[in-house]
Biopython code that builds the backbone (N, CA, C, O; Angstrom):
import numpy as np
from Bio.PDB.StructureBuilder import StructureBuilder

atoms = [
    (1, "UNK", "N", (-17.573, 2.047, -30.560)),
    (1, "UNK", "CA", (-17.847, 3.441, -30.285)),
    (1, "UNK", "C", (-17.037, 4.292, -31.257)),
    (1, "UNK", "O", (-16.096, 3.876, -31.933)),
    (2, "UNK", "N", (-17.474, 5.420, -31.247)),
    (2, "UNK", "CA", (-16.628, 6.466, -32.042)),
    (2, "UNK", "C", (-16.946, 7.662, -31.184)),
    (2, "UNK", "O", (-17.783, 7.954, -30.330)),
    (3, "UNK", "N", (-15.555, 8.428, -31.988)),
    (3, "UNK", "CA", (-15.521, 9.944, -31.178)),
    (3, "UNK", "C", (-17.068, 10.608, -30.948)),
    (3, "UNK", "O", (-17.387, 11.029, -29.836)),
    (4, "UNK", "N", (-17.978, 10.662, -32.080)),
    (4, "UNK", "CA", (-19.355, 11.169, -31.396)),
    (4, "UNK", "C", (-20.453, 10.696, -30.190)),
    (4, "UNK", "O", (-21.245, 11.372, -29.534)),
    (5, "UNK", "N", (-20.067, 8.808, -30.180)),
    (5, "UNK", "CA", (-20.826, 9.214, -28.779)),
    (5, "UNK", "C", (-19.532, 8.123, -27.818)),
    (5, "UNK", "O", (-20.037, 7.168, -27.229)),
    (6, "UNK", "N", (-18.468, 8.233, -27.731)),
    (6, "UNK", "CA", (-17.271, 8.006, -26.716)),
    (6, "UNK", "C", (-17.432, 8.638, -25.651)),
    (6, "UNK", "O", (-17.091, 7.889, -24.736)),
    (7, "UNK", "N", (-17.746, 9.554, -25.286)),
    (7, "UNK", "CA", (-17.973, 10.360, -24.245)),
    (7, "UNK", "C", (-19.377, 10.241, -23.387)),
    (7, "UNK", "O", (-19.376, 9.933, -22.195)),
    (8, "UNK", "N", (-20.628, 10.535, -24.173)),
    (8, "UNK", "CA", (-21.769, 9.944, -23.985)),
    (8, "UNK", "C", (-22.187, 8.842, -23.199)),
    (8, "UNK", "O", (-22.782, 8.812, -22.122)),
    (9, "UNK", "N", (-21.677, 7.753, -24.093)),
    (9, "UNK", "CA", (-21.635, 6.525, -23.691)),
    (9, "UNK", "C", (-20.999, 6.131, -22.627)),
    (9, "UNK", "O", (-21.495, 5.318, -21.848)),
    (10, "UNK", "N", (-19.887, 6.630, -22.474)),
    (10, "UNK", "CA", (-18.689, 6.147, -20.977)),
    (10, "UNK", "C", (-20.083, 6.974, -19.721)),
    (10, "UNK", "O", (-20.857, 6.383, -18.967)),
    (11, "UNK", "N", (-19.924, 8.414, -19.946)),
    (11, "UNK", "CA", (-20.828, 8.959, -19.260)),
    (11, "UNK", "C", (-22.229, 8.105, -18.580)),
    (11, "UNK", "O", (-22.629, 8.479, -17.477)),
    (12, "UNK", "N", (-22.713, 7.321, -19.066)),
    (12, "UNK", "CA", (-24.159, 6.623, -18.773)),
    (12, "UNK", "C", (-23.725, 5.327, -18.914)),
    (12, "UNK", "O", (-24.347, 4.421, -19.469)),
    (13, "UNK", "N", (-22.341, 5.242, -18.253)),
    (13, "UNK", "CA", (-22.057, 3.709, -17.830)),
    (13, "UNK", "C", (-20.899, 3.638, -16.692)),
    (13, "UNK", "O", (-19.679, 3.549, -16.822)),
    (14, "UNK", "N", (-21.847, 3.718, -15.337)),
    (14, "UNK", "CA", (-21.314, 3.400, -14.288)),
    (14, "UNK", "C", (-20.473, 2.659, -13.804)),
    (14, "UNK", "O", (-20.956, 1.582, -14.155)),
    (15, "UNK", "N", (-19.486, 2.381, -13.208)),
    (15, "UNK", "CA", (-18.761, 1.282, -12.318)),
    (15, "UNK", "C", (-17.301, 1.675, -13.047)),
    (15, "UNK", "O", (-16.711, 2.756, -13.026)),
    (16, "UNK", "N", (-16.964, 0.545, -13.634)),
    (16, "UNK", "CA", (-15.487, 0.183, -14.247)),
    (16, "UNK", "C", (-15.763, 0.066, -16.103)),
    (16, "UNK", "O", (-16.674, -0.735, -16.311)),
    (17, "UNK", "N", (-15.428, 0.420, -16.877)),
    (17, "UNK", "CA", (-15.378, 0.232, -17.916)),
    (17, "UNK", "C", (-14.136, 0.143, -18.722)),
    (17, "UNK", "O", (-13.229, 0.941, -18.483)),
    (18, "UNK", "N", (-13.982, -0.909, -19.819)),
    (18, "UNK", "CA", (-12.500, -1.120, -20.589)),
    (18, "UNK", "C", (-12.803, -0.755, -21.855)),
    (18, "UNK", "O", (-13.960, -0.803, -22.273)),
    (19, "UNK", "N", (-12.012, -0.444, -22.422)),
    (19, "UNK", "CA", (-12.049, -0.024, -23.895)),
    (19, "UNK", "C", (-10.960, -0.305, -24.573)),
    (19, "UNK", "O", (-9.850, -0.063, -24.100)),
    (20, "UNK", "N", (-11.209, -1.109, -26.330)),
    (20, "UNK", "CA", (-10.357, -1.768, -26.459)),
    (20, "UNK", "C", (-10.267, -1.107, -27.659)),
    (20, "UNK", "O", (-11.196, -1.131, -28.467)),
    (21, "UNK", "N", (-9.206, -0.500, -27.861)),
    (21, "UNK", "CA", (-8.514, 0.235, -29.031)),
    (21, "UNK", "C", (-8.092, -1.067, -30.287)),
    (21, "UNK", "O", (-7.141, -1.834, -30.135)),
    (22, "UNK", "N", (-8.830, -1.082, -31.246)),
    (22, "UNK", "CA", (-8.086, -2.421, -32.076)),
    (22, "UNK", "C", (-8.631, -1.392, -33.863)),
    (22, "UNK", "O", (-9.181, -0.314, -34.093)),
    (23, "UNK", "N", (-8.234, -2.188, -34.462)),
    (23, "UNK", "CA", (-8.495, -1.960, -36.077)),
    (23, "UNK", "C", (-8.283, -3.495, -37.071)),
    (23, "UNK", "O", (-7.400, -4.352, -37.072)),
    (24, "UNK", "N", (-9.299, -3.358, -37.704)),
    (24, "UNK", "CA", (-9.611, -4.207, -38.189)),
    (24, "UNK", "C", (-8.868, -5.466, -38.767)),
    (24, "UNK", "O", (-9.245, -6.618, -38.982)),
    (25, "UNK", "N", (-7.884, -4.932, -38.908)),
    (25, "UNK", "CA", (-6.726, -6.313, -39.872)),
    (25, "UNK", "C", (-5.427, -6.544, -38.629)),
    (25, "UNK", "O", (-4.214, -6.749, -38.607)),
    (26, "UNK", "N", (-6.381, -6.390, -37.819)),
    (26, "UNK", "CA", (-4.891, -7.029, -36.372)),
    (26, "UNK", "C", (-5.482, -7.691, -35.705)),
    (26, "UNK", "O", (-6.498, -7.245, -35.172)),
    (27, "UNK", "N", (-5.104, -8.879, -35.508)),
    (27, "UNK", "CA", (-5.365, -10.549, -35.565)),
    (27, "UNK", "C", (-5.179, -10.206, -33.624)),
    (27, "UNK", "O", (-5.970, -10.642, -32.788)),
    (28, "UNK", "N", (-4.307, -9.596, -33.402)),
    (28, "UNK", "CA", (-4.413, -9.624, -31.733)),
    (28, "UNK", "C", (-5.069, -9.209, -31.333)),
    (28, "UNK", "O", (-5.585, -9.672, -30.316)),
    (29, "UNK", "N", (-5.589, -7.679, -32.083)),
    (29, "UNK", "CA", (-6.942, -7.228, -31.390)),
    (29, "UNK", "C", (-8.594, -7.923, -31.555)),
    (29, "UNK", "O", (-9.601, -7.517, -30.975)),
    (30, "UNK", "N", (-8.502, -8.999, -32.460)),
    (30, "UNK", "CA", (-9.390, -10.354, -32.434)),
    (30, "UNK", "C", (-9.402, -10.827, -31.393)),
    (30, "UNK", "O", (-10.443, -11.033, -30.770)),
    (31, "UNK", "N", (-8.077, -11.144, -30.909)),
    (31, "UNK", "CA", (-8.143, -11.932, -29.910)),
    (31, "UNK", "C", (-7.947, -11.552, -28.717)),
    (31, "UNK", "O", (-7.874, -12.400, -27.828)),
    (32, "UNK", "N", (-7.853, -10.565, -28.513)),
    (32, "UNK", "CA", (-8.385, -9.606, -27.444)),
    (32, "UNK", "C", (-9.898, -9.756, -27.034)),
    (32, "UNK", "O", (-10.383, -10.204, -25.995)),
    (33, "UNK", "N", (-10.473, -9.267, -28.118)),
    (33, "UNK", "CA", (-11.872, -8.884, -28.398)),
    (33, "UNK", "C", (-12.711, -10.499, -27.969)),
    (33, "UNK", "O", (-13.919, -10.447, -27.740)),
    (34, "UNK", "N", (-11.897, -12.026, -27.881)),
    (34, "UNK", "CA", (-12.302, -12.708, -27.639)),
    (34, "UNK", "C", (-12.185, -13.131, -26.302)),
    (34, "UNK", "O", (-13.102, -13.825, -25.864)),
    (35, "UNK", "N", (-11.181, -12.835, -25.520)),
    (35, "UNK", "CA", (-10.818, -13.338, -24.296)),
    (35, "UNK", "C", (-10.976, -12.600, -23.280)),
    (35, "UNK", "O", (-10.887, -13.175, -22.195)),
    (36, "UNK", "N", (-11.294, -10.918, -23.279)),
    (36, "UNK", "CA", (-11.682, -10.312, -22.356)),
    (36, "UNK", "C", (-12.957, -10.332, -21.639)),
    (36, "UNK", "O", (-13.029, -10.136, -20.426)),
    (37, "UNK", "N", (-14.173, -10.618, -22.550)),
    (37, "UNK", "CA", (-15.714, -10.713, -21.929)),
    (37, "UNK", "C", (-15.443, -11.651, -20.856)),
    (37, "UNK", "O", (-15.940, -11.260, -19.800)),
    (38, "UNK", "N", (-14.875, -12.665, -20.769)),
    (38, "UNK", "CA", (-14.864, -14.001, -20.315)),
    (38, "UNK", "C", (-13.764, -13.755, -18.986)),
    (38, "UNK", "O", (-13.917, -13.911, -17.775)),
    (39, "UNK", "N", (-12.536, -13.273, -19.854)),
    (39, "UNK", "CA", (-11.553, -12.850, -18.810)),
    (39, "UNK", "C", (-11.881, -11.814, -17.157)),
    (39, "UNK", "O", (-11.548, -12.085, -16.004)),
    (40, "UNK", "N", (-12.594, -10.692, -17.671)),
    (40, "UNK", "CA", (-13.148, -9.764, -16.820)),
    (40, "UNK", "C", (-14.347, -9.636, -16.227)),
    (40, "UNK", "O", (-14.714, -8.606, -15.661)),
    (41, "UNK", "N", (-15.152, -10.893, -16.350)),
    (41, "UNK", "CA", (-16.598, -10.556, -16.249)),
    (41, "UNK", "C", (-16.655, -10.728, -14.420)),
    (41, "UNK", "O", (-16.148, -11.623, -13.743)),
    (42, "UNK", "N", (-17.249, -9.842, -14.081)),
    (42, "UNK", "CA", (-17.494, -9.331, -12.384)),
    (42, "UNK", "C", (-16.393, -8.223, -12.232)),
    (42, "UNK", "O", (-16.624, -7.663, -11.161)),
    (43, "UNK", "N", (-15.350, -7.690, -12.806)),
    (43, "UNK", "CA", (-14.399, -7.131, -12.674)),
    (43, "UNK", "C", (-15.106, -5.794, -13.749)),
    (43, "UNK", "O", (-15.401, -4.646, -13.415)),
    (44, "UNK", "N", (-15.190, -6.264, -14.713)),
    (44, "UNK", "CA", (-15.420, -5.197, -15.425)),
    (44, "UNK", "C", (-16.979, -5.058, -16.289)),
    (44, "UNK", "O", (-17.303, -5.648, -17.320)),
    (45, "UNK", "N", (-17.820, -4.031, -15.442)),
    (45, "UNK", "CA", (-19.164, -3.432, -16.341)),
    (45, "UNK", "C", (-19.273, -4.000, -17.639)),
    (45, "UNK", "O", (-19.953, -4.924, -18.084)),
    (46, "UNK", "N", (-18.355, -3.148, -18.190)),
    (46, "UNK", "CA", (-18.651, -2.253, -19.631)),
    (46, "UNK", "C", (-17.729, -2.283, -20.642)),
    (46, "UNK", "O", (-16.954, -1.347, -20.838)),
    (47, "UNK", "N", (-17.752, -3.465, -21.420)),
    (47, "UNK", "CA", (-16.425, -3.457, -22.091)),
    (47, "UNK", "C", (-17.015, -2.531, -23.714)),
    (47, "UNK", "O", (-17.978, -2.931, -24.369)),
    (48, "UNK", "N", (-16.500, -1.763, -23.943)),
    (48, "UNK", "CA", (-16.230, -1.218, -25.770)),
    (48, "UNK", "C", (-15.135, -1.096, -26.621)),
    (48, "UNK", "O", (-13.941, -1.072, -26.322)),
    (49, "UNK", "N", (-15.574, -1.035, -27.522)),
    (49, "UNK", "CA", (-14.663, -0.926, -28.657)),
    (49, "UNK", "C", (-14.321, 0.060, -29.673)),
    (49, "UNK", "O", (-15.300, 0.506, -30.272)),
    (50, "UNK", "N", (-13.125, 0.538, -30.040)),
    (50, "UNK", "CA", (-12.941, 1.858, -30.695)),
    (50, "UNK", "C", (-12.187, 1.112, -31.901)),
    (50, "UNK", "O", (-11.091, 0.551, -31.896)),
    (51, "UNK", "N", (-13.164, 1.290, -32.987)),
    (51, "UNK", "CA", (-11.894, 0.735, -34.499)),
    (51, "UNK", "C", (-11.140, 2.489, -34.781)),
    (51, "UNK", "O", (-11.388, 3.654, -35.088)),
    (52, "UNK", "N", (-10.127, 1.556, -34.405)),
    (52, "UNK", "CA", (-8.606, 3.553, -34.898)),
    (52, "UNK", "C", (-9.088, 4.018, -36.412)),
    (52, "UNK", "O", (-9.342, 5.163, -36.786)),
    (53, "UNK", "N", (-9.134, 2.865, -37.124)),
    (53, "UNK", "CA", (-9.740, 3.598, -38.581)),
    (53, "UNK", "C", (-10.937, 4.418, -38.633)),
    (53, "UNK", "O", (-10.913, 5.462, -39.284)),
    (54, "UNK", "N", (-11.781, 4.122, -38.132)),
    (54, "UNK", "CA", (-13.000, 5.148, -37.996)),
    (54, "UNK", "C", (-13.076, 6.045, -36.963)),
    (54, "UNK", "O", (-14.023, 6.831, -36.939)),
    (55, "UNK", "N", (-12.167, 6.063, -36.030)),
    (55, "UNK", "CA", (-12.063, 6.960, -34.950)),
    (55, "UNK", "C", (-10.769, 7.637, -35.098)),
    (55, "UNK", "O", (-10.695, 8.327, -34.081)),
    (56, "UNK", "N", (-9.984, 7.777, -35.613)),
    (56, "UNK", "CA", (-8.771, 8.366, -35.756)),
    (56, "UNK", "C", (-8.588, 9.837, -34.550)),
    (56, "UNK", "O", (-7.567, 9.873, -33.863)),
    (57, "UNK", "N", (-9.297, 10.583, -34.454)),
    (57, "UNK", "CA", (-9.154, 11.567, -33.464)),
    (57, "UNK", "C", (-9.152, 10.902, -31.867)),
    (57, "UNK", "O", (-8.243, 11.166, -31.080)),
    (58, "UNK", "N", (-9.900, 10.319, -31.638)),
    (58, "UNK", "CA", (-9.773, 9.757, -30.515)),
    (58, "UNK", "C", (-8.381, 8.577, -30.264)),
    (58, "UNK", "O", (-7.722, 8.599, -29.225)),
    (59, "UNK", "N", (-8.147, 7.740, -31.232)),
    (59, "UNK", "CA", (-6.642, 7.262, -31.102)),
    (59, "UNK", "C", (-5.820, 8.624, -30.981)),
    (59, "UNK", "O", (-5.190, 8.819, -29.941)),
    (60, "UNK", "N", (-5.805, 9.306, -31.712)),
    (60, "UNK", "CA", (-4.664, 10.418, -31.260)),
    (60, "UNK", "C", (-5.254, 10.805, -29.824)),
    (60, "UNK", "O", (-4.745, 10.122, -28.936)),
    (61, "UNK", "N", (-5.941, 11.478, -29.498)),
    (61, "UNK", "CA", (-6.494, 12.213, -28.008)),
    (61, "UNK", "C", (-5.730, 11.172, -27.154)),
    (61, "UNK", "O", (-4.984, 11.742, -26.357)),
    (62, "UNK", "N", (-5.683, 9.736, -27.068)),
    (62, "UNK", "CA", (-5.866, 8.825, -26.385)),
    (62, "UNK", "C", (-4.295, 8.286, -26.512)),
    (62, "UNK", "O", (-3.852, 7.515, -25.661)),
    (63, "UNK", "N", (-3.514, 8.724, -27.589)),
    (63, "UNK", "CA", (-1.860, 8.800, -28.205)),
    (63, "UNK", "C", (-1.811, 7.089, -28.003)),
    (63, "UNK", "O", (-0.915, 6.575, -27.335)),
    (64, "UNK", "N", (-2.877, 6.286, -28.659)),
    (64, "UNK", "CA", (-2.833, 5.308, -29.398)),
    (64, "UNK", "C", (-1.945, 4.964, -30.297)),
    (64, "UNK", "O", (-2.237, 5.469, -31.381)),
    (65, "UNK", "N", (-0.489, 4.000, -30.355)),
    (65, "UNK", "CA", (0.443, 4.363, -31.367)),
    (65, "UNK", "C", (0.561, 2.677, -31.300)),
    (65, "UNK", "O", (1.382, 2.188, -32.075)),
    (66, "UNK", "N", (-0.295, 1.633, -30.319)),
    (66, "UNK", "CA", (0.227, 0.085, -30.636)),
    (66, "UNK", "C", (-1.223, -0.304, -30.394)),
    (66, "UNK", "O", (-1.932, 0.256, -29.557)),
    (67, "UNK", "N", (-1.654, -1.394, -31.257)),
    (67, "UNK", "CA", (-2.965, -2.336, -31.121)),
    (67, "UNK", "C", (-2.632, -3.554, -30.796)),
    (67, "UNK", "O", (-1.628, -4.069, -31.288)),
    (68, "UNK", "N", (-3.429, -4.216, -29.906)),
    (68, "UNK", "CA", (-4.934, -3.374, -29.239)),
    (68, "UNK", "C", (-4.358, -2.876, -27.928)),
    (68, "UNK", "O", (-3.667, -3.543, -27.157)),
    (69, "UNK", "N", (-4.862, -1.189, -27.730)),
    (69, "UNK", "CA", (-4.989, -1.253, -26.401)),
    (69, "UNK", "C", (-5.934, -0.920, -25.842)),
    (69, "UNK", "O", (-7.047, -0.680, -26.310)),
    (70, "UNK", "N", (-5.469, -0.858, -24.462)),
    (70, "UNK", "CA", (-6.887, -1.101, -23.337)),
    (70, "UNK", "C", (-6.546, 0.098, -22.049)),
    (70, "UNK", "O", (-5.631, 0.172, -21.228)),
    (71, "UNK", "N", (-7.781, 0.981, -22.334)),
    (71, "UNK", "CA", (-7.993, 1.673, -21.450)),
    (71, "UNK", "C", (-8.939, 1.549, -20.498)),
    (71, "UNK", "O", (-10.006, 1.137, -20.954)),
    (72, "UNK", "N", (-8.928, 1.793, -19.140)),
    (72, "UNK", "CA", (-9.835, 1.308, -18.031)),
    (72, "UNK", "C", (-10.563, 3.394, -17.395)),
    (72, "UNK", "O", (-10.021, 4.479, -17.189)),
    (73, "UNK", "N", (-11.757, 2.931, -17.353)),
    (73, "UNK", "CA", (-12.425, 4.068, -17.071)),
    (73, "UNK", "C", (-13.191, 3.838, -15.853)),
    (73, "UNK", "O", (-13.487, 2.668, -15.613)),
    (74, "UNK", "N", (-13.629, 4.906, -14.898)),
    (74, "UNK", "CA", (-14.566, 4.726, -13.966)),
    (74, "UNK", "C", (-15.097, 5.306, -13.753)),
    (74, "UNK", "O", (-14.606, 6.332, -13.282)),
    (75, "UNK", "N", (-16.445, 5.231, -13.874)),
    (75, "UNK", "CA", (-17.583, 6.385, -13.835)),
    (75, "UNK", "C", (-17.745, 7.104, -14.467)),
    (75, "UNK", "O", (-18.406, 8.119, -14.250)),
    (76, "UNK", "N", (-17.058, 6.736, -15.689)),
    (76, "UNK", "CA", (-16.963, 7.875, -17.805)),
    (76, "UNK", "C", (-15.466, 8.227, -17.660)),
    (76, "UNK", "O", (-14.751, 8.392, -18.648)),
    (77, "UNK", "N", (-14.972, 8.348, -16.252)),
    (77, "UNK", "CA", (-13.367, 9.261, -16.119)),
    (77, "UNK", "C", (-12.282, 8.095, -16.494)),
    (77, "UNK", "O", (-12.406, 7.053, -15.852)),
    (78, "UNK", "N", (-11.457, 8.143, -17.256)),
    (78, "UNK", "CA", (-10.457, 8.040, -17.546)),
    (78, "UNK", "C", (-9.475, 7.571, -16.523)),
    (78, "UNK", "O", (-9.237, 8.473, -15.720)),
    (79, "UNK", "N", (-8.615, 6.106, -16.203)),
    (79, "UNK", "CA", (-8.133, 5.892, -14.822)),
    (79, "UNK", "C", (-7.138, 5.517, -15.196)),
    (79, "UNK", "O", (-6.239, 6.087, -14.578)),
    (80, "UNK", "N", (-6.576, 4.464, -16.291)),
    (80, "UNK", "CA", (-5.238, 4.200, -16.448)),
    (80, "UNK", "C", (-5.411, 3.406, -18.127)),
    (80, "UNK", "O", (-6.398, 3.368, -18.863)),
    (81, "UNK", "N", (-4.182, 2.904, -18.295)),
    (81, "UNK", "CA", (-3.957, 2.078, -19.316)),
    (81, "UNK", "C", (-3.543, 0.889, -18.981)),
    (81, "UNK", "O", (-2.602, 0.721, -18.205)),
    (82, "UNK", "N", (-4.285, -0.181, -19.598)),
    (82, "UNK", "CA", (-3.816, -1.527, -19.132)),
    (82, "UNK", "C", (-2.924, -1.890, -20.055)),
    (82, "UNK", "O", (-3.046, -1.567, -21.237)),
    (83, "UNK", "N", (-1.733, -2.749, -19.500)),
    (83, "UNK", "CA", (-0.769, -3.019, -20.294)),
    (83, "UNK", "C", (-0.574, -4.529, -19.464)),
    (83, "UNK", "O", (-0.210, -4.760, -18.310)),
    (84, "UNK", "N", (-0.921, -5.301, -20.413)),
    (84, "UNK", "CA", (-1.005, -6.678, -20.066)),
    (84, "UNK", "C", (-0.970, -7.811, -20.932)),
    (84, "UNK", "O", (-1.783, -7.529, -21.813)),
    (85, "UNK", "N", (-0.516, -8.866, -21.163)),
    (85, "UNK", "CA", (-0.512, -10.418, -21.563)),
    (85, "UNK", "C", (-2.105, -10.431, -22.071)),
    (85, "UNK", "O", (-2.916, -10.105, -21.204)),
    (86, "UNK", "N", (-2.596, -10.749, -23.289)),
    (86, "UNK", "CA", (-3.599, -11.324, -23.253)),
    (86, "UNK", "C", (-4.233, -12.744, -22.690)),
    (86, "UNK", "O", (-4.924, -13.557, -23.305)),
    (87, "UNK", "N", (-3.701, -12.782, -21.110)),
    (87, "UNK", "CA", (-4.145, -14.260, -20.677)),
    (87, "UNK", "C", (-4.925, -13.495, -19.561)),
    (87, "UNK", "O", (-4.606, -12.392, -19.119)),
    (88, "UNK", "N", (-6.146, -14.354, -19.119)),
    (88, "UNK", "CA", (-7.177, -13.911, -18.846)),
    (88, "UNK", "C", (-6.778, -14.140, -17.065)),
    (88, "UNK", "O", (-7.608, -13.774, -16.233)),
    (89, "UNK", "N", (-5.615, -14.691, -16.677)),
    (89, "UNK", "CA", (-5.273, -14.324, -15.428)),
    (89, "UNK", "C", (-4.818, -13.285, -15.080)),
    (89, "UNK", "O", (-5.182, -12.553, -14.159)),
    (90, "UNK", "N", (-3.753, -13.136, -16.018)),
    (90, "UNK", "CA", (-2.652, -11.490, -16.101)),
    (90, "UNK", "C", (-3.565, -10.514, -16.610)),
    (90, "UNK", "O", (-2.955, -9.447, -16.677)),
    (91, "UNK", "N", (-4.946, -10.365, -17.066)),
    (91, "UNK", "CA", (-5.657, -9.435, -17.939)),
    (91, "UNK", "C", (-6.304, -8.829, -16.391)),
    (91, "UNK", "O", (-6.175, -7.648, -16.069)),
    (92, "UNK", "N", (-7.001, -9.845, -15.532)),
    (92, "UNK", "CA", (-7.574, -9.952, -14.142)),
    (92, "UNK", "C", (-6.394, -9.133, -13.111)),
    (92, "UNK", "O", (-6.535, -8.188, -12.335)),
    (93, "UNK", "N", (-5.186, -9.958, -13.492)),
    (93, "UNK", "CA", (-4.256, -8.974, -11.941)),
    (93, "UNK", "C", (-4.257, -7.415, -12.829)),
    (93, "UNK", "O", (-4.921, -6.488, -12.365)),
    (94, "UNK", "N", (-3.831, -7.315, -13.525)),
    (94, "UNK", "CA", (-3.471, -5.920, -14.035)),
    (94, "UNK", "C", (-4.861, -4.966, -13.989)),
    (94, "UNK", "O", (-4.768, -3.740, -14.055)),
    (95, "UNK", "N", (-6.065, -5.602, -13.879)),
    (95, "UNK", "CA", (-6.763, -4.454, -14.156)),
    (95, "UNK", "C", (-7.568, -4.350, -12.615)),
    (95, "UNK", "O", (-8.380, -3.436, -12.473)),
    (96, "UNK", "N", (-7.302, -5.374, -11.399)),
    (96, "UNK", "CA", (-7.647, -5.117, -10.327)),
    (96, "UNK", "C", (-6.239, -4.102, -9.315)),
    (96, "UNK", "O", (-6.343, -3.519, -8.236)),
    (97, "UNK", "N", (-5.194, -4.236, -10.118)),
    (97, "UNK", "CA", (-4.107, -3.584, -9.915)),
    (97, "UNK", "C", (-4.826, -2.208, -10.194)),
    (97, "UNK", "O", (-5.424, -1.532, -9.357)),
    (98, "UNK", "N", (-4.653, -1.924, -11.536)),
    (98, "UNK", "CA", (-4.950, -0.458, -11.491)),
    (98, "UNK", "C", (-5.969, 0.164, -10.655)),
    (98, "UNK", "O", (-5.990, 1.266, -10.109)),
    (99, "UNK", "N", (-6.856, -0.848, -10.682)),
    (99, "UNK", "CA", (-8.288, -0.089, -9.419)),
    (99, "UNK", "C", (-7.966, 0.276, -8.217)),
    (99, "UNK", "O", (-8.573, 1.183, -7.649)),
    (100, "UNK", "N", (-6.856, -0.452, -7.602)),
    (100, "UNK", "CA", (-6.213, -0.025, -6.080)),
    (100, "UNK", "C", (-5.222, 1.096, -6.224)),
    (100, "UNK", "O", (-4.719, 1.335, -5.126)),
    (101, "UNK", "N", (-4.678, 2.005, -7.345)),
    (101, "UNK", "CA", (-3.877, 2.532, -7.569)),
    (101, "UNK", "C", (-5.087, 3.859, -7.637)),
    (101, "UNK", "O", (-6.318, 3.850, -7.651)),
    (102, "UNK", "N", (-3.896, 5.127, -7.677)),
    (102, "UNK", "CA", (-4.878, 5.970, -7.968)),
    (102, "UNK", "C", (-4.980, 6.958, -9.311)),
    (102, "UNK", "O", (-3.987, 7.617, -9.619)),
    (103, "UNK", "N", (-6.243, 7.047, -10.130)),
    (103, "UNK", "CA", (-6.471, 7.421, -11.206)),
    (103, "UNK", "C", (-5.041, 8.534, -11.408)),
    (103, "UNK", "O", (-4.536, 9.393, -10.685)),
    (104, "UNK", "N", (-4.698, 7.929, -12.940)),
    (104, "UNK", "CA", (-3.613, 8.506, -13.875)),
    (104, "UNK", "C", (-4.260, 9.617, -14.792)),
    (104, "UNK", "O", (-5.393, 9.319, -15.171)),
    (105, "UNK", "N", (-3.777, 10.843, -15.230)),
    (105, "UNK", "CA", (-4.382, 11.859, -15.425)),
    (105, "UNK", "C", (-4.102, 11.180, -17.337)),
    (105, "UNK", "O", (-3.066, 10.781, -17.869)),
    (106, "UNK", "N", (-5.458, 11.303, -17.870)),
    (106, "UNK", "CA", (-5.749, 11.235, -19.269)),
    (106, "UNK", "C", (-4.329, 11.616, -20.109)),
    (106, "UNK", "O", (-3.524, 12.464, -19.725)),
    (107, "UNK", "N", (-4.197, 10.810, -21.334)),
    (107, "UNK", "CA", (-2.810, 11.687, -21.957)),
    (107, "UNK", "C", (-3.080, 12.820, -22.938)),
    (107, "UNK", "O", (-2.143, 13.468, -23.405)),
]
sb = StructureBuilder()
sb.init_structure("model")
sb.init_model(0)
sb.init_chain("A")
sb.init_seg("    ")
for serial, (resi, resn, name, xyz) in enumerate(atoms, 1):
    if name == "N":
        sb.init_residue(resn, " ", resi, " ")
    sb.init_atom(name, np.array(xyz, "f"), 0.0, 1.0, " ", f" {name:<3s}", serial, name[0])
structure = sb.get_structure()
C-alpha cells in the first residue's frame, strides 16, 4: 500500500487488519513478511504492506523510526502497535492481547 490508497483500502476491509511497515534491504522485514500469513491466519483478515521508501509520509504519520513494524487496525481504525518476537506463537499472543485491550489513540 501507499499513502494514496492506505486509507481507502483499510476503510473496505473489515474485521482486524496488520500492516507491516518494512523497506526493501531489511532481511527481517523478509522475514516477517514470511511468517505472519501463516502465523495469524483466523486471527487476522487483512494483512498489508507499506515499503517506508515509497511511502515516506505515512512512516512519519505512523513515527515509524525501526523495521519492520506492525500495526493492528480494526474496521480501517487504527488500534495499537504490535511489538513482538517474530515467532508465530508470540506474534499470536501479542496480537490477541491487543484485541482485549482497548484501542490506543493513533501517534
Amino acid at each position: 500500500m501507499t499513502e494514496f490508497d492506505f486509507y481507502p483500502r483499510l476503510a473496505q476491509s473489515p474485521g482486524v487488519s496488520l500492516v507491516l511497515f518494512s523497506g526493501p534491504h531489511c532481511g527481517t522485514c523478509r522475514k516477517a513478511e514470511a511468517v505472519l500469513p501463516q502465523a495469524l491466519a483466523g486471527t487476522v483478515a487483512h494483512l498489508f504492506k507499506v515499503d517506508v521508501e515509497k511511502s515516506i509520509a505515512l512512516a512519519r504519520e505512523y513515527e515509524i523510526f525501526h523495521l519492520p513494524a506492525l500495526l493492528l487496525f480494526v474496521d480501517g481504525h487504527f488500534h495499537a502497535g504490535i511489538h513482538s518476537p517474530l515467532l508465530p506463537e508470540k506474534l499470536q499472543q501479542a496480537v490477541e492481547k491487543a484485541l482485549t485491550l482497548p484501542a490506543e489513540e493513533a501517534p
